[in-house]
C-alpha positions in Angstrom: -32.8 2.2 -0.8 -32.2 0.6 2.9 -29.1 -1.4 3.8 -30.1 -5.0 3.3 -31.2 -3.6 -0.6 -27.6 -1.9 -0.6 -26.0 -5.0 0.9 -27.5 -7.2 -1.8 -26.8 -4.6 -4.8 -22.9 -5.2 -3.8 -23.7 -9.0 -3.4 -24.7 -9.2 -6.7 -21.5 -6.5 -8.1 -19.3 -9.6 -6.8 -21.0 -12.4 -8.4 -18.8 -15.3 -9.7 -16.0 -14.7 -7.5 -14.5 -18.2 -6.3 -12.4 -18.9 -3.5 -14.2 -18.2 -0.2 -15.7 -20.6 1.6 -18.5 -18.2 2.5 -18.4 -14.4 1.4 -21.2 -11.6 1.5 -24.2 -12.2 2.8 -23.5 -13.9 6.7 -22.0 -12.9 9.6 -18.4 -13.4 8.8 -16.4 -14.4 5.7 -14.6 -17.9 5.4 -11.7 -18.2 4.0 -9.6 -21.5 3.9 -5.5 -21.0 3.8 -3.4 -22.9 2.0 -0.6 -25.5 3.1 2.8 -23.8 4.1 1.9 -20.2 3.7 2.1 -17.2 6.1 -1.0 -15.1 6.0 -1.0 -11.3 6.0 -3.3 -8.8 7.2 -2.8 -4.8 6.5 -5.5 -1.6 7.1 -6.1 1.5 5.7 -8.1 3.9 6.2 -9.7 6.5 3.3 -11.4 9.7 5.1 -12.8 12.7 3.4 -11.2 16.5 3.3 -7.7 13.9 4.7 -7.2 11.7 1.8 -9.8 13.0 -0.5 -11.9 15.4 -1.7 -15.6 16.0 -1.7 -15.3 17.0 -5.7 -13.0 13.6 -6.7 -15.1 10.9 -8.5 -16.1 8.3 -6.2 -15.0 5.5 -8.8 -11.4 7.0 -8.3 -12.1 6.7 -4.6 -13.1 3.0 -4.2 -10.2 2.4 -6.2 -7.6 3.8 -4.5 -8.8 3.5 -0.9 -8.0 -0.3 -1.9 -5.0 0.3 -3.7 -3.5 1.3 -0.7 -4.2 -1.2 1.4 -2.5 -3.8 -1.8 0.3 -2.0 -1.8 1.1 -3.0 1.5 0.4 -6.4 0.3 2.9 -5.4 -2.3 5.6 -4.7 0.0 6.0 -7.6 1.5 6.1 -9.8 -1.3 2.2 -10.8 -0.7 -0.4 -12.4 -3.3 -3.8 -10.3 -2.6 -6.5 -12.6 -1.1 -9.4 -11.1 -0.1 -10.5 -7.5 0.9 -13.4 -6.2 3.5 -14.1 -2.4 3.4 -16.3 -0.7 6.2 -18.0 2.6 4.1 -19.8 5.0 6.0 -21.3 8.1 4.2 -24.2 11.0 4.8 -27.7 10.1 3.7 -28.9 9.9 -0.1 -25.6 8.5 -1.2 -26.8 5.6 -2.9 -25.4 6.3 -6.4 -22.4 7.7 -4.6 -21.8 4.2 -3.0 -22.5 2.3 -6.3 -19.6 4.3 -8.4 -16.9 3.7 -5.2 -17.7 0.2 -5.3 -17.3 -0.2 -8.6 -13.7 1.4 -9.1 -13.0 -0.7 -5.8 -14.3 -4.0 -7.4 -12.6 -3.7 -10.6 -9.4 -2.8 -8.8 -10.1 -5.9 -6.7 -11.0 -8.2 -10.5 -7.3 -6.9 -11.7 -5.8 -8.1 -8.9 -7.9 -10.8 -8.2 -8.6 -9.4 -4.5 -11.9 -11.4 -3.1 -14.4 -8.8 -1.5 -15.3 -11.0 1.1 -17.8 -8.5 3.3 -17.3 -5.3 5.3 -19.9 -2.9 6.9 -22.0 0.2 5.7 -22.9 3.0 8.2 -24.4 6.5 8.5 -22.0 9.2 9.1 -21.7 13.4 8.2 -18.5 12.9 6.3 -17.2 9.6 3.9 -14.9 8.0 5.9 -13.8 3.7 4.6 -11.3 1.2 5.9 -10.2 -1.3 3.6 -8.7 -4.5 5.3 -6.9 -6.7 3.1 -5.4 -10.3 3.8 -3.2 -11.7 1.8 -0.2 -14.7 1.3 3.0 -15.2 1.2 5.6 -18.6 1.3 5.7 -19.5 4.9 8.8 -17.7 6.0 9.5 -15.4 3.0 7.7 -12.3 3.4 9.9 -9.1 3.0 10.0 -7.4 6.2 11.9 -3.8 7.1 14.1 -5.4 9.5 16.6 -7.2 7.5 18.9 -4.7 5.5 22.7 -5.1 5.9 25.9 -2.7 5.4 26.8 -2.8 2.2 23.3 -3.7 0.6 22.0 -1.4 -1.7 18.9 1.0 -1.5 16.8 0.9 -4.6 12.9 2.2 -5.3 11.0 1.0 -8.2 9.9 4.5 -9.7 10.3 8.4 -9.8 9.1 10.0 -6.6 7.6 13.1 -6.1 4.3 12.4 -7.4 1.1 14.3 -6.7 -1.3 13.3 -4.2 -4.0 12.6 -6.8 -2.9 10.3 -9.1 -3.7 6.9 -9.4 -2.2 4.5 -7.5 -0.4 1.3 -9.1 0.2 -1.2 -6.6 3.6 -2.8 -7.2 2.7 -6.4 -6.7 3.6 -8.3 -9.1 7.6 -6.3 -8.0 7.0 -7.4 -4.5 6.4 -11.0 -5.6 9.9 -10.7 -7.4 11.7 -9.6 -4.8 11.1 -12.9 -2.0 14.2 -14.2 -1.6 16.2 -11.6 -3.1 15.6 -8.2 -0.9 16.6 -8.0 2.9 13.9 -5.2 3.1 11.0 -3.7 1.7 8.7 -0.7 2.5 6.4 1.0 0.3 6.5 5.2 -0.1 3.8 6.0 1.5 4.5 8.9 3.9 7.5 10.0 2.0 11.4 9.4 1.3 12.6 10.1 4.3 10.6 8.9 6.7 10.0 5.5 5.2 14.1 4.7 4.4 14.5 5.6 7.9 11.9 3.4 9.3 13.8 0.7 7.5 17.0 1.9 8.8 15.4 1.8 12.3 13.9 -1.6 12.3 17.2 -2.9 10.5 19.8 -0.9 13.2 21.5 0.8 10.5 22.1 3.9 8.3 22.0 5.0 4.9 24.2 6.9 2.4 21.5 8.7 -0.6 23.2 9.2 -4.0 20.6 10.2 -5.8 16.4 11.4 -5.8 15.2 10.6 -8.7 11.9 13.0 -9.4 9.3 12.6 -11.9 8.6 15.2 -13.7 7.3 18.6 -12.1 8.5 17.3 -8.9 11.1 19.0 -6.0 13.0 17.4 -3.9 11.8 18.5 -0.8 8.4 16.8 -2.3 10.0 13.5 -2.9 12.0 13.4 0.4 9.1 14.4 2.6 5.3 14.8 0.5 4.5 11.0 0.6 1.7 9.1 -1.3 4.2 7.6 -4.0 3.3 4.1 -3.4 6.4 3.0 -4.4 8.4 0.2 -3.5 11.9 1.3 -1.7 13.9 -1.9 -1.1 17.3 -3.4 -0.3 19.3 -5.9 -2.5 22.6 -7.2 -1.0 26.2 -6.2 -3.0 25.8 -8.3 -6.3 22.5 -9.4 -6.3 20.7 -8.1 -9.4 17.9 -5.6 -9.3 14.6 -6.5 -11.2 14.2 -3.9 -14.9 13.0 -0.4 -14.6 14.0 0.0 -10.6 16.6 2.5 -9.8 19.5 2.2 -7.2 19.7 5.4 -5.0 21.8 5.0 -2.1 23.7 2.3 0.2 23.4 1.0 3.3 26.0 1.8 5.7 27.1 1.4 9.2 26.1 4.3 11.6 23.5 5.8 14.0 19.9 3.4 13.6 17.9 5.5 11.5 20.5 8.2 9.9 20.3 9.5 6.6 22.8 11.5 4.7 22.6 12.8 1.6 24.5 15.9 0.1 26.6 15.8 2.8 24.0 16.2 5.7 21.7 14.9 7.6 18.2 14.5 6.5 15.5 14.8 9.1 12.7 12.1 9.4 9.8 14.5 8.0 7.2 12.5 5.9 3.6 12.9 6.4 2.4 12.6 10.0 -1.3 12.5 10.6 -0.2 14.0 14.3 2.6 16.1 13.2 
C-alpha cells in the first residue's frame, strides 16, 4: 500500500465528520472560528521506547498519543476542535497504522475532536505528534498564572498512577472550572513539578496537606513519576469545588515556586526529558 492509498484509507475512517470547511485530502485544513471565542493550540509528541513500547497495541497508542494532547485542551477549560497527527513508522506497517488510527479516531468520535489532516513518513522507529486546536470563551481560558494566597489547591483524582494506563482526558472538568479556578495545570510530569510551575507563573507558594495515592501507589511516585493526566487546580477561599475532586493543599505567600509539605521542602523533580 503507498501513501496516497494510506491517505485515502484514513480519508474514508473519518467520513461524516462536519465542521471543517475543508479536511483530509488538500494541502491544509479549513477551519472557520466562531464569534467571541479564543482559539487554542497545544502539541505532543508520542515516540517509541520514550512513551511506549514496541509490544503495546497500537489501538492503545493512537488513543492515547491524542489523549494527551486533549488533556491540555482540558486544562484550560477548552472544547476540542480538531486534531492533526504527523505518524512516521518503519516499512510494512500498514495494519500497524490502521489499528493506531482507529483507537485515535474513536478517541477523537468521543470527544468529538475533527481529524482535520496531518502527515505520514518513513522512519526506523514510531515516532507521532498530535496537534490539537481547540476553544474557549474569549477571555476565559484557565491559565497557570492566576492563583492567589489563600486559594486552595485541589486535583481531580488519585495520583500515582502507572505509566500504562489509559488516559481520561478531564474535559468536561476543565469546562466546569471557567470562571471559577484562578489556575489550572494538568499532571503530566508529576506533583511536584507541575504545582510548582503554577506556583512560578502565579509568584507564589504552596502549603501540601495531603497526597492522595491510588491504589499500589508511593508517594515519591505521585510527587515526582508523572503521566497522571489529572487536573491540579486552584479555587479561591469559599468557592465550591466541582464532586469527586480532592482539596490537597493551599496557597500561601512565600518564595515563587516553593513547596512544603511534611515540614520541608519539596524539590521540583517530575519527569524531565533532559534531566
Amino acid at each position: 500500500m503507498n501513501e496516497l492509498a494510506l491517505i485515502d484509507r484514513i480519508r474514508r475512517m473519518t467520513r461524516g465528520q462536519r465542521g471543517l470547511v475543508l479536511g483530509i485530502g488538500d494541502d491544509c485544513a479549513i477551519y472557520r472560528p466562531r464569534a467571541n471565542e479564543d482559539l487554542l493550540f497545544t502539541t505532543d509528541q508520542t515516540i517509541e521506547d520514550v512513551h511506549f513500547l514496541s509490544s503495546h497495541a497500537p489501538r492503545a497508542v493512537g488513543e492515547r498519543s491524542l489523549a494527551r494532547s486533549l488533556s491540555d485542551i482540558a486544562a484550560m477549560g477548552g472544547i476540542p476542535r480538531f486534531c492533526l497527527v504527523t505518524l512516521a513508522v518503519p516499512a510494512n506497517y500498514e495494519k500497524w497504522i490502521d489499528a493506531f488510527y482507529r483507537g485515535l479516531i474513536g478517541l477523537a468520535k468521543r470527544t468529538k475532536t475533527l481529524l482535520a489532516g496531518g502527515d505520514l513518513a518513513h522512519s526506523k522507529k514510531i515516532h507521532c505528534d498530535v496537534i490539537v486546536c481547540g476553544s474557549v470563551q474569549r477571555g476565559k481560558a484557565l491559565r497557570r498564572d492566576g492563583a492567589r494566597p489563600g486559594d486552595r489547591v485541589y486535583v481531580s483524582g488519585a495520583l500515582g498512577k502507572s505509566w500504562t494506563r489509559r488516559i481520561v482526558p478531564r474535559l468536561a472538568l476543565g469546562q466546569k472550572l471557567v470562571g471559577r479556578a484562578t489556575s489550572c495545570i494538568d499532571l503530566s510530569d508529576g506533583l511536584s513539578l507541575d504545582l510548582h510551575r503554577v506556583c512560578l507563573a502565579s509568584h507564589v507558594a504552596a502549603d501540601l496537606d495531603r497526597i492522595p495515592l491510588t491504589r499500589g501507589a508511593t508517594i515519591e511516585r505521585a510527587l515526582n513519576g508523572g503521566e497522571d493526566y489529572e487536573l491540579l487546580f486552584t479555587l479561591p477561599r469559599g468557592k465550591t469545588a466541582p464532586r469527586g475532586t480532592l482539596q490537597i493543599g493551599t496557597i500561601v505567600v512565600g518564595a515563587p515556586g516553593e513547596i512544603r509539605f511534611e515540614g520541608r521542602t519539596l524539590q521540583p523533580l517530575g519527569y524531565d526529558h533532559f534531566r
